[in-house]
ZARO-825309 format. One record per residue (C-alpha): residue number from 0; residue in one letter; x, y, z. Coordinates in nm, 3 decimals. Layout:
% ZARO-825309
tortor: NUM vexti: A x: X y: Y z: Z
...
% end
This chain:
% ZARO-825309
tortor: 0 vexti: X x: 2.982 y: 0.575 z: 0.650
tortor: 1 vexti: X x: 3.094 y: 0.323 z: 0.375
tortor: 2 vexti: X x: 2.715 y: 0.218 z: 0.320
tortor: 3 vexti: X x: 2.649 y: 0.590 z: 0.263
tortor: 4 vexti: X x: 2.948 y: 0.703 z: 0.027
tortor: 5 vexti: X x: 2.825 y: 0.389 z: -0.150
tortor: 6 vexti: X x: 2.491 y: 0.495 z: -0.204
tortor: 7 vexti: X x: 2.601 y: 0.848 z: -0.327
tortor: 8 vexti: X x: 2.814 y: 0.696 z: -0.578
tortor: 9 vexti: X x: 2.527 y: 0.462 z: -0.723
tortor: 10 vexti: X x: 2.302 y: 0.786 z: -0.698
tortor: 11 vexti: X x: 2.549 y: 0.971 z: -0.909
tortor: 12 vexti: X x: 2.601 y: 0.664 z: -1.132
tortor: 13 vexti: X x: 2.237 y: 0.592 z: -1.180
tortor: 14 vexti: X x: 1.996 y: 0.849 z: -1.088
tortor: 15 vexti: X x: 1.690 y: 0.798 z: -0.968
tortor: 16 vexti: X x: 1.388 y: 0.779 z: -1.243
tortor: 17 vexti: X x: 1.015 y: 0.874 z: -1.167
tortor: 18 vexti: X x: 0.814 y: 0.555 z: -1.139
tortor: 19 vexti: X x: 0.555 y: 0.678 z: -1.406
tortor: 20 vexti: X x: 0.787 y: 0.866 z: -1.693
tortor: 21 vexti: X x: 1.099 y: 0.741 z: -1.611
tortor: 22 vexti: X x: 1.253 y: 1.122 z: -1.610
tortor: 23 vexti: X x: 1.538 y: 1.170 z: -1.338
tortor: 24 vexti: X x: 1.399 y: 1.315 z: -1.028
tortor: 25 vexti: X x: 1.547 y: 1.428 z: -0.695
tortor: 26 vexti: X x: 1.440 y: 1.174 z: -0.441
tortor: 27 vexti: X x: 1.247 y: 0.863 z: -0.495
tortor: 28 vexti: X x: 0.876 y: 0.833 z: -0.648
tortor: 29 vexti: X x: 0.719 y: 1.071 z: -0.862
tortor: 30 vexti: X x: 0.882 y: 1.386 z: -1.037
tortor: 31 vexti: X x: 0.638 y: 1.702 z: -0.966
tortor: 32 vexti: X x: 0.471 y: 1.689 z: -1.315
tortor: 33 vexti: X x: 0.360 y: 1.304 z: -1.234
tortor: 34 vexti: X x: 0.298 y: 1.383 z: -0.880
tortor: 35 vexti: X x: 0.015 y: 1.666 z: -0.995
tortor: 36 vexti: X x: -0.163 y: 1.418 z: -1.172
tortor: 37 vexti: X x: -0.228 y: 1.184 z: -0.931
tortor: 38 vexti: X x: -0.567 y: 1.143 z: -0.843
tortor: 39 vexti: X x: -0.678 y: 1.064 z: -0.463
tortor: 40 vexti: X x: -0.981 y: 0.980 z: -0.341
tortor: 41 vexti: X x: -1.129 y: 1.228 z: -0.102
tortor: 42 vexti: X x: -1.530 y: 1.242 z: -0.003
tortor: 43 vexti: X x: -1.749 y: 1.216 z: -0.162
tortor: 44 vexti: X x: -1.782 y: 0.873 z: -0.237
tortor: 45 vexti: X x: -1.990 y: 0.576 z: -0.157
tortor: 46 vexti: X x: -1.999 y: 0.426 z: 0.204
tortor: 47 vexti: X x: -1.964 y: 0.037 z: 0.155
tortor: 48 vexti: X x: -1.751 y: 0.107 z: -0.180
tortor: 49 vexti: X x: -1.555 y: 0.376 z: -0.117
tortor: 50 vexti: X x: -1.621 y: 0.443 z: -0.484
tortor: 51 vexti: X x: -1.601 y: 0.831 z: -0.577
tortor: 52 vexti: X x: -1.902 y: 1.040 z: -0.660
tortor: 53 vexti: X x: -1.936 y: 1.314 z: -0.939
tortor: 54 vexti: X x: -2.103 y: 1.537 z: -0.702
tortor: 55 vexti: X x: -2.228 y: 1.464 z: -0.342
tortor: 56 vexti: X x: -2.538 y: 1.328 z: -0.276
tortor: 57 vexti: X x: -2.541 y: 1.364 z: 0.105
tortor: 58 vexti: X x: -2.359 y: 1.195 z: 0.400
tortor: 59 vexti: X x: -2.380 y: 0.784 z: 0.409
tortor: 60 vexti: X x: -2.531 y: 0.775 z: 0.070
tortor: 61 vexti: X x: -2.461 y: 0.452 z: -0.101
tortor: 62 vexti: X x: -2.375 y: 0.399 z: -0.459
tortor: 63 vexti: X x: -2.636 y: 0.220 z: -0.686
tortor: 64 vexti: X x: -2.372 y: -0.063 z: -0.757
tortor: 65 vexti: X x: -2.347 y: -0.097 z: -0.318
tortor: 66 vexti: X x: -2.724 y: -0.096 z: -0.334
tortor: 67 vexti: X x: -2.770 y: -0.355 z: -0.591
tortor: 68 vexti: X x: -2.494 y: -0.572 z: -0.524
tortor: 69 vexti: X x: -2.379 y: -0.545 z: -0.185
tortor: 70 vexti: X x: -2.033 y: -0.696 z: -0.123
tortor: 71 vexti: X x: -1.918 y: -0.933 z: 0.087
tortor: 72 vexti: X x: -1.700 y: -0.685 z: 0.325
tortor: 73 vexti: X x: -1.817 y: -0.412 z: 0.524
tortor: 74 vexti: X x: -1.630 y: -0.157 z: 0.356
tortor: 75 vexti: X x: -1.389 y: -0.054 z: 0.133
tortor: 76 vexti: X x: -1.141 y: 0.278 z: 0.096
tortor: 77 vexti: X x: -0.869 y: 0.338 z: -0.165
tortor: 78 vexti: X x: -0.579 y: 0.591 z: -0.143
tortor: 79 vexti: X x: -0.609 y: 0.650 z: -0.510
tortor: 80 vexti: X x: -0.816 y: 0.658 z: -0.841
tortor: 81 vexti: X x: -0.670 y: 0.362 z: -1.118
tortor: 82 vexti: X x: -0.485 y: 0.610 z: -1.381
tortor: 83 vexti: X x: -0.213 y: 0.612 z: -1.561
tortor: 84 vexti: X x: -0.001 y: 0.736 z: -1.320
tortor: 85 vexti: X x: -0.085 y: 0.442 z: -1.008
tortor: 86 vexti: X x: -0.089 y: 0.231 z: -1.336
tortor: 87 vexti: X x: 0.282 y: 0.308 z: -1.339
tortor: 88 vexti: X x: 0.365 y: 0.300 z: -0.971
tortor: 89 vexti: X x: 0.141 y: -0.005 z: -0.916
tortor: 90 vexti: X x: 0.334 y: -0.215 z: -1.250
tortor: 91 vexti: X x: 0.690 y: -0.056 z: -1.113
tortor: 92 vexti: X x: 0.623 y: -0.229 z: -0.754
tortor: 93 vexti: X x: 0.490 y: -0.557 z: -0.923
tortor: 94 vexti: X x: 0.685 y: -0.624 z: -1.190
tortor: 95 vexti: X x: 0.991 y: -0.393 z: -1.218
tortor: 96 vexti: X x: 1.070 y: -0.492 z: -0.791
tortor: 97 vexti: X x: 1.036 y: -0.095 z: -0.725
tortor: 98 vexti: X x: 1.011 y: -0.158 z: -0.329
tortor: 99 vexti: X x: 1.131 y: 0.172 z: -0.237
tortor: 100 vexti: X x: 0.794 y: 0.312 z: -0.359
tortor: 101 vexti: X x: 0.619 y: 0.078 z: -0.064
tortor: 102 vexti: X x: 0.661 y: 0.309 z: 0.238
tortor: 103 vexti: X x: 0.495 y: 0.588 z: 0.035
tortor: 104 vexti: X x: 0.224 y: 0.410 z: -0.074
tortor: 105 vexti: X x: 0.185 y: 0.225 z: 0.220
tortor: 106 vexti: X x: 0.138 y: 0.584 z: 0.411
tortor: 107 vexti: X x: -0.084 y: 0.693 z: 0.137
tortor: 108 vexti: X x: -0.317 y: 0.383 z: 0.180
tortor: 109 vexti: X x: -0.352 y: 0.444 z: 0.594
tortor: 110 vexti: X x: -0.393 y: 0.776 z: 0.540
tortor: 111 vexti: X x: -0.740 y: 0.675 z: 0.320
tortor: 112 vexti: X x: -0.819 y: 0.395 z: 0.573
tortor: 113 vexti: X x: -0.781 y: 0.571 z: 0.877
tortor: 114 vexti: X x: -1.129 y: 0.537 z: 1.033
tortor: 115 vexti: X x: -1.147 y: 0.179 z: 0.907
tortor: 116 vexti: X x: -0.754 y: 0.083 z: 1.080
tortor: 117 vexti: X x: -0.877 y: 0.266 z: 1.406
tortor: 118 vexti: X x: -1.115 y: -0.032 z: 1.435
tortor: 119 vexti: X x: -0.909 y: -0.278 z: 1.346
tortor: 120 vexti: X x: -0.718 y: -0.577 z: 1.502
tortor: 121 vexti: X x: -0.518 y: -0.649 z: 1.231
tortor: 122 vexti: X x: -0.442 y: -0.669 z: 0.846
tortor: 123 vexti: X x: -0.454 y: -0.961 z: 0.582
tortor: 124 vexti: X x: -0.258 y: -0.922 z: 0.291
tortor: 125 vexti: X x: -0.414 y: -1.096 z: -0.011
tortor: 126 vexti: X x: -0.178 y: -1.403 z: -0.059
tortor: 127 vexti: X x: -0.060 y: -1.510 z: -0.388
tortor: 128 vexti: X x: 0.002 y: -1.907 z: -0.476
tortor: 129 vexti: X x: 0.314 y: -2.052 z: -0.373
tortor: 130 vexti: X x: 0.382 y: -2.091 z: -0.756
tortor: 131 vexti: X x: 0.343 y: -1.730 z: -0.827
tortor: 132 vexti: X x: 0.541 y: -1.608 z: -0.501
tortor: 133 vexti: X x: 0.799 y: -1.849 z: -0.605
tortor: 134 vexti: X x: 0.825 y: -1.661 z: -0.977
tortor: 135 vexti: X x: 0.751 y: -1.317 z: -0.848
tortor: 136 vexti: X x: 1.006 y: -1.361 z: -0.520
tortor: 137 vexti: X x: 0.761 y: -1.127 z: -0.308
tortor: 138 vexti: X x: 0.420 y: -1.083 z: -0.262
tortor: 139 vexti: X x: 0.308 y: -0.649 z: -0.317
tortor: 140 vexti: X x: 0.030 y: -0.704 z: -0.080
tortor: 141 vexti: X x: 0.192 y: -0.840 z: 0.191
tortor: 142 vexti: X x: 0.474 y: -0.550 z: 0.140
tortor: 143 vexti: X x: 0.207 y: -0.298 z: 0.146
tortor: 144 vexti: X x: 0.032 y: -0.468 z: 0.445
tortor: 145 vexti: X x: 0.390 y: -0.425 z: 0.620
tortor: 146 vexti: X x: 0.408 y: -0.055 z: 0.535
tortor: 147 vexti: X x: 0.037 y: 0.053 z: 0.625
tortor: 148 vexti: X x: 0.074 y: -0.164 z: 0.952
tortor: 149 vexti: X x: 0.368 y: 0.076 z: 1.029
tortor: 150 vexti: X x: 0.214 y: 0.319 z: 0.998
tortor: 151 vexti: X x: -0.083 y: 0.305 z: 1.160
tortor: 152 vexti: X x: 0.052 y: 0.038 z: 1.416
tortor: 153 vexti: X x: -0.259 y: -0.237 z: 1.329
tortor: 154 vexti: X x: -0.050 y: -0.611 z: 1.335
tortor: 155 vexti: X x: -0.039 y: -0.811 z: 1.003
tortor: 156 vexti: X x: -0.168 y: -1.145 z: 1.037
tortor: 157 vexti: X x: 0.062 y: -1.262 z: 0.766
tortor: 158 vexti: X x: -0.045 y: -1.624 z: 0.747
tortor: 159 vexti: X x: -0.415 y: -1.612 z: 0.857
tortor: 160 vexti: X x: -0.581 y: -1.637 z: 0.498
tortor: 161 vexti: X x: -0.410 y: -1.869 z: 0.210
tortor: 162 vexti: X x: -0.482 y: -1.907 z: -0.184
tortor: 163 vexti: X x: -0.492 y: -2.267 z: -0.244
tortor: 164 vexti: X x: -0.542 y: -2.309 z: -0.557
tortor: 165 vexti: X x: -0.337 y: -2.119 z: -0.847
tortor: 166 vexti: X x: -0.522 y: -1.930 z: -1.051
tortor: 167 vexti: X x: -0.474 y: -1.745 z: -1.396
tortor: 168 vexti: X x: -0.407 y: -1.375 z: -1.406
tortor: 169 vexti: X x: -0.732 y: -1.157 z: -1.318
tortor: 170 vexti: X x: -0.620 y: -0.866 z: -1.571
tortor: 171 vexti: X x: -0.799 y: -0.896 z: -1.880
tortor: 172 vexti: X x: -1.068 y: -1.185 z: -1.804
tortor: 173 vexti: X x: -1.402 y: -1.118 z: -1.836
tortor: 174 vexti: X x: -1.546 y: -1.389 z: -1.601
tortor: 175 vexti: X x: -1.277 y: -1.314 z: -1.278
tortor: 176 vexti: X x: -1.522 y: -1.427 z: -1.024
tortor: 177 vexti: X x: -1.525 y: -1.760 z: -1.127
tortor: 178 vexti: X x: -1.121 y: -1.757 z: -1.181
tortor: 179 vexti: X x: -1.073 y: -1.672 z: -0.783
tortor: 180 vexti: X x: -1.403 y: -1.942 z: -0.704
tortor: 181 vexti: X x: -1.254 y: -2.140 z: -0.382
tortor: 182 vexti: X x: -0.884 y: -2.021 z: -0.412
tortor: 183 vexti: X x: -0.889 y: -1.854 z: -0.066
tortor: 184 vexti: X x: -0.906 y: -2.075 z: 0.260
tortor: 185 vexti: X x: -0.866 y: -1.985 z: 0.628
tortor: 186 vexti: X x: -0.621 y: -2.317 z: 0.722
tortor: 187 vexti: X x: -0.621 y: -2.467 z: 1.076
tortor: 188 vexti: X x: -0.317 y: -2.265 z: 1.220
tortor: 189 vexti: X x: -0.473 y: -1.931 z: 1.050
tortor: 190 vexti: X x: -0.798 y: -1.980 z: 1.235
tortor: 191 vexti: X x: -0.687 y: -1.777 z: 1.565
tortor: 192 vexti: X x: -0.605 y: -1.449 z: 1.378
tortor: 193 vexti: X x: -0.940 y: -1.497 z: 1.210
tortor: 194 vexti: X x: -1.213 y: -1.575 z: 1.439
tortor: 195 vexti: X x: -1.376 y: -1.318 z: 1.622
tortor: 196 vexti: X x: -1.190 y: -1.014 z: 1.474
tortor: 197 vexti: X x: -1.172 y: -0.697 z: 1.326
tortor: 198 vexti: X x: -0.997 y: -0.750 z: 0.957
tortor: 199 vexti: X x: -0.876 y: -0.595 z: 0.719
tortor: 200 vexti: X x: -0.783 y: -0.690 z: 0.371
tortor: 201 vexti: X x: -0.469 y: -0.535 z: 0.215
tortor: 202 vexti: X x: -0.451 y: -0.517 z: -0.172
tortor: 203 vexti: X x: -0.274 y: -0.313 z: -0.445
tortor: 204 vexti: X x: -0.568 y: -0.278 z: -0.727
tortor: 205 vexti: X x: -0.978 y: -0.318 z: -0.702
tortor: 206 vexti: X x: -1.100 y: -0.342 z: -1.045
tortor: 207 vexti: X x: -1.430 y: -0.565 z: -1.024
tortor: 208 vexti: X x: -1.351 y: -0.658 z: -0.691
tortor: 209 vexti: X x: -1.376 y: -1.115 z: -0.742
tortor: 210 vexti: X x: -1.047 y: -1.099 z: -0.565
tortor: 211 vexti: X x: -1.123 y: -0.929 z: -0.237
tortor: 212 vexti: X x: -1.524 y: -1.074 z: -0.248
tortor: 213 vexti: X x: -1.365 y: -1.409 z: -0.288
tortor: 214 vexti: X x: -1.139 y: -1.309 z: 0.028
tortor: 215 vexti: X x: -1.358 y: -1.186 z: 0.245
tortor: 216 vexti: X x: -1.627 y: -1.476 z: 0.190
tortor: 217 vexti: X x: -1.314 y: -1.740 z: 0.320
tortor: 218 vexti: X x: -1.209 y: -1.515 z: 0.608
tortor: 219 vexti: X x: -1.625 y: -1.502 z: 0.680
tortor: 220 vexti: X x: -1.670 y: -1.859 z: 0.718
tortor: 221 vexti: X x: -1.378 y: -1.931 z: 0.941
tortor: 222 vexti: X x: -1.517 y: -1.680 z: 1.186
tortor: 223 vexti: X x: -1.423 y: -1.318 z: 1.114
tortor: 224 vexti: X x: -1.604 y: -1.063 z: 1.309
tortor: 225 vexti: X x: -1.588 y: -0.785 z: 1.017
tortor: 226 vexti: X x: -1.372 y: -0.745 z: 0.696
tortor: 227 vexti: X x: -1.313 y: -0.409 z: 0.515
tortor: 228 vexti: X x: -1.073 y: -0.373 z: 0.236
tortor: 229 vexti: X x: -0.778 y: -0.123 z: 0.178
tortor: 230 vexti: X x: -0.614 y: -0.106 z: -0.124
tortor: 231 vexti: X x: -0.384 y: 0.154 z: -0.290
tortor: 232 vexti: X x: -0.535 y: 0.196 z: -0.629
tortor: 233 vexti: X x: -0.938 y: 0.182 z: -0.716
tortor: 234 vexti: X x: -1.092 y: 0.138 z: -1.079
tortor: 235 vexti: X x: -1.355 y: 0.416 z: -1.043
tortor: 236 vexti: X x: -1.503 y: 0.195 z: -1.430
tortor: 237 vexti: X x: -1.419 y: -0.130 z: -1.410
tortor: 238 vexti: X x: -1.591 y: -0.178 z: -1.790
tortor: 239 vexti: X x: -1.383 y: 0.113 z: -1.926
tortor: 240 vexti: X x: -1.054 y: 0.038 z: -1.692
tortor: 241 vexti: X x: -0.774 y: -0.238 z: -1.799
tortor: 242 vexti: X x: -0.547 y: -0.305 z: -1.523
% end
């Protein structure tokens, strides 16, 4: 009862803001103006990339990027386009500790994945550096891992994959592959969640996709059985997108 009055009080005090303009709004997330610009991904889009298509080109049609450069996972689905509005929810969660957006987007991300989680055996957050944790105080992938495991009821293997060597910010470098080259390892007492199963890897942002290729390549060698990737927020043009 005291827990609730309390939480009234601080509502009154300090209403909640939409994640994207920062207006009041009644609830937590997006205010309706914000919320009808948000841009899901539906079908079509490509196969392996989950990448959206202008118009559709037939059922399992792969993109020319899938064709030419196939990735190292099986597949990949994203809740929504990279806009300026996930821009906003994805920075609030990061940087601005906005964890009360995670169920939602956690939901949001199952709800794309949903053929891919009813395969799986469980989910691998990306990891961050011990460094980075240490600064940031929580890891959004392993929060969003949490929220899309509840609600699609697929286990986080929370320690199976770890990045072992820090690494400078992706956002803004033009040669990202190299950046993420041999950060990821599967260590001994990961190896059992790895080998032989179904996995999926849980991330907040796919812009040219080093991160998760340089993932799914570690979780590969130590024995994985498949590896698809979920992540809240695709860049539908990584050369025109910044994240």
């Amino acid at each position: 009862m005291e827990r609730a009055v309390l939480c009234t009080a601080l509502d009154l005090a300090l209403p909640p803001l939409c994640a994207a303009c920062r207006e009041p709004v009644d609830g937590k997330g997006l205010c309706p103006k914000c919320w009808s610009k948000l841009s899901f991904i539906t079908r079509p889009y490509c196969k392996r990339l989950g990448s959206p298509f202008a118009y559709d080109p037939g059922p399992g049609i792969l993109s020319m990027e899938a064709i030419a450069d196939p990735p190292a996972y099986n597949r990949a689905r994203a809740a929504v386009r990279f806009d300026d509005i996930s821009r906003a929810l994805v920075h609030a969660l990061k940087y601005n500790d906005r964890l009360d957006l995670v169920p939602t987007m956690g939901r949001w991300i199952a709800q794309a994945g949903r053929e891919l989680l009813a395969e799986a055996d469980a989910l691998v957050p990306v990891p961050l550096h011990r460094r980075r944790l240490w600064a940031r105080r929580f890891n959004q992938s392993a929060a969003l891992a949490t929220a899309v495991s509840a609600a699609s009821g697929v286990p986080v293997a929370a320690g199976a994959l770890k990045r072992i060597k820090p690494t400078a910010q992706q956002v803004g470098l033009t040669r990202r592959a190299e950046n993420v080259q041999g950060a990821f390892r599967v260590l001994e007492d990961g190896k059992a969640d790895v080998a032989g199963r179904l996995l999926i890897l849980i991330d907040d942002v796919l812009a040219s996709g080093a991160t998760v290729e340089a993932c799914a390549r570690a979780l590969t060698r130590a024995g994985a059985a498949n590896v698809d990737v979920l992540i809240f927020a695709r860049v539908a043009d990584p050369g025109r997108t910044s994240i």
